[in-house]
C-alpha positions as CSV (number, residue, x, y, z in Angstrom):
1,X,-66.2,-104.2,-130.9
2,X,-65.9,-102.1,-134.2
3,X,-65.6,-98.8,-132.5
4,X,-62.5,-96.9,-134.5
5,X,-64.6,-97.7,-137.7
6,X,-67.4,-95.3,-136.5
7,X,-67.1,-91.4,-136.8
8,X,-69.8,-88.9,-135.1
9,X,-69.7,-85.5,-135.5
10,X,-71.5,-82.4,-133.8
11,X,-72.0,-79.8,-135.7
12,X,-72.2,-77.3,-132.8
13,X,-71.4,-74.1,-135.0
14,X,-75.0,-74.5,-135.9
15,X,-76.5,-74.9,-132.6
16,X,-79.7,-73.4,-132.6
17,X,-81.3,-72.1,-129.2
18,X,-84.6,-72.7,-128.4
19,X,-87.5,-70.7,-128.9
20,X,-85.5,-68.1,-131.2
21,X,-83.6,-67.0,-127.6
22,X,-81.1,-65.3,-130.3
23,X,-83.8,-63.2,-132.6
24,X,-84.2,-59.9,-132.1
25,X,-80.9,-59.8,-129.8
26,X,-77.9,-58.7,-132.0
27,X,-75.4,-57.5,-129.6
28,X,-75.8,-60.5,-127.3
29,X,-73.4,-63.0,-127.1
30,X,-74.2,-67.0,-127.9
31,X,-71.7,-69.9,-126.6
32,X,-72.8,-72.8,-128.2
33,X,-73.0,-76.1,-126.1
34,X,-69.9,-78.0,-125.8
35,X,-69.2,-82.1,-125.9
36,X,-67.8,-83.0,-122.0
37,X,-67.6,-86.9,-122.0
38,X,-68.6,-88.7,-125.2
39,X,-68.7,-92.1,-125.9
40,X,-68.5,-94.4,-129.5
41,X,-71.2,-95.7,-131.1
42,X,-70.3,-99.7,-131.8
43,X,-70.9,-101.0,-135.4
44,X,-74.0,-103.3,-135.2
45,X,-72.6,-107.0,-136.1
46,X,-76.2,-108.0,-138.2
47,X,-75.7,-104.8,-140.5
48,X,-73.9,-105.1,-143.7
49,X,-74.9,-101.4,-145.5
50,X,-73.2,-98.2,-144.0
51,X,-75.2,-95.2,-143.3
52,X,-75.6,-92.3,-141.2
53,X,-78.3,-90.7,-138.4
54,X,-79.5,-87.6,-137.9
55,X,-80.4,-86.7,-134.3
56,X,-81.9,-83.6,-133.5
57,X,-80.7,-83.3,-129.6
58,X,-82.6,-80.7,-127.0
59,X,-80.1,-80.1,-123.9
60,X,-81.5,-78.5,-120.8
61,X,-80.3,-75.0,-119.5
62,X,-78.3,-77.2,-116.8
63,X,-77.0,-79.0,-120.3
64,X,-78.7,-82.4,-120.0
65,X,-80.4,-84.1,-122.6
66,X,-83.9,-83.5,-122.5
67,X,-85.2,-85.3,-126.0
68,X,-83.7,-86.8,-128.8
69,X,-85.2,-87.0,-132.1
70,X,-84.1,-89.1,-135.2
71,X,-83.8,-86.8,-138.1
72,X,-82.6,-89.2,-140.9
73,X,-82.7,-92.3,-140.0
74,X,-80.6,-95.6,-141.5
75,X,-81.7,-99.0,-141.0
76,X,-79.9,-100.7,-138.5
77,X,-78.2,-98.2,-136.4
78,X,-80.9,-95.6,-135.2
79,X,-81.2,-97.6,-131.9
80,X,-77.0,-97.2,-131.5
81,X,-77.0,-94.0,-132.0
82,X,-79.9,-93.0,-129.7
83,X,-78.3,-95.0,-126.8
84,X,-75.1,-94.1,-127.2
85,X,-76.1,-89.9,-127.6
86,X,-77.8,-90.5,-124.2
87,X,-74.4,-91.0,-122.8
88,X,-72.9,-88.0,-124.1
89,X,-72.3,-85.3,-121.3
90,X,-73.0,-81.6,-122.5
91,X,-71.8,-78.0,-121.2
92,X,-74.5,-76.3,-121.3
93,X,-75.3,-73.4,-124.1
94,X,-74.7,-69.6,-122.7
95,X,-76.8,-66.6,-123.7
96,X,-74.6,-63.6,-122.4
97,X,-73.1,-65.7,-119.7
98,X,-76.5,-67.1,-118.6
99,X,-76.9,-71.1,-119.4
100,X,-80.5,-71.3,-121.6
101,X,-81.6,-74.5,-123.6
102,X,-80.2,-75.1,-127.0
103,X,-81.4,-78.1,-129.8
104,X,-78.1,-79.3,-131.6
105,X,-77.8,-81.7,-134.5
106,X,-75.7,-84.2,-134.1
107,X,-74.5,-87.0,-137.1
108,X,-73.2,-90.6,-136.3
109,X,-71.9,-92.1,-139.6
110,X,-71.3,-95.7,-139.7
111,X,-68.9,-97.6,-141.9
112,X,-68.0,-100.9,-142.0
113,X,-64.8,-102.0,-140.1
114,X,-62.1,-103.1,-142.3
115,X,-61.1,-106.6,-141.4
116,X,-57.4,-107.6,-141.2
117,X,-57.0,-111.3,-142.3
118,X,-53.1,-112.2,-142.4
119,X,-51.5,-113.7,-145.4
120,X,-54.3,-111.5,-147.7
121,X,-53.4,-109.3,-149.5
122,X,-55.1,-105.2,-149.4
């Protein structure tokens, strides 16, 4: 429907791997997990507000999604964004080489879709 008017964003360079896989270890080498497939979130019809979600997403060492968690949520579109995450297709995150699990953040901010009537002027 409204997908162009919808922007998510992964914020991979602050992947964080799970259970602290990274302390300790300063002369290993972390590859963050990497979007494969992703798919749009579509602008609920019966929401007027904008707003954005939080998830907090926990990928597998095989990189599929294990749990998703809302962070911040926005009325509305917390049901959108957790469907549509669950379609998302992950590389998995590497620990010198090795795939482990990883929990990333990922946003999905919503705006309203500009509506083109003709003869009106913008």
């Amino acid at each position: 429907m409204f997908r162009n008017t919808i922007w998510a964003m992964v914020a991979m360079a602050v992947a964080i791997s799970w259970a602290g896989a990274l302390s300790g270890q300063e002369n290993s080498r972390y590859e963050p997990p990497q979007v494969i497939a992703a798919e749009e979130p579509v602008y609920p019809v019966n929401v007027v507000n904008p707003g954005t979600v939080v998830l907090e997403v926990t990928l597998d060492p095989a990189g599929e999604i294990e749990a998703v968690k809302v962070v911040q949520a926005a009325a509305g579109f917390n049901e959108e964004a957790q469907r549509v995450i669950r379609k998302w297709k992950f590389a998995p995150a590497r620990l010198d080489g090795k795939p482990v699990r990883s929990v990333i953040p990922v946003v999905f901010s919503f705006s309203q879709p500009l509506v083109w009537r003709p003869g009106k002027a913008q």
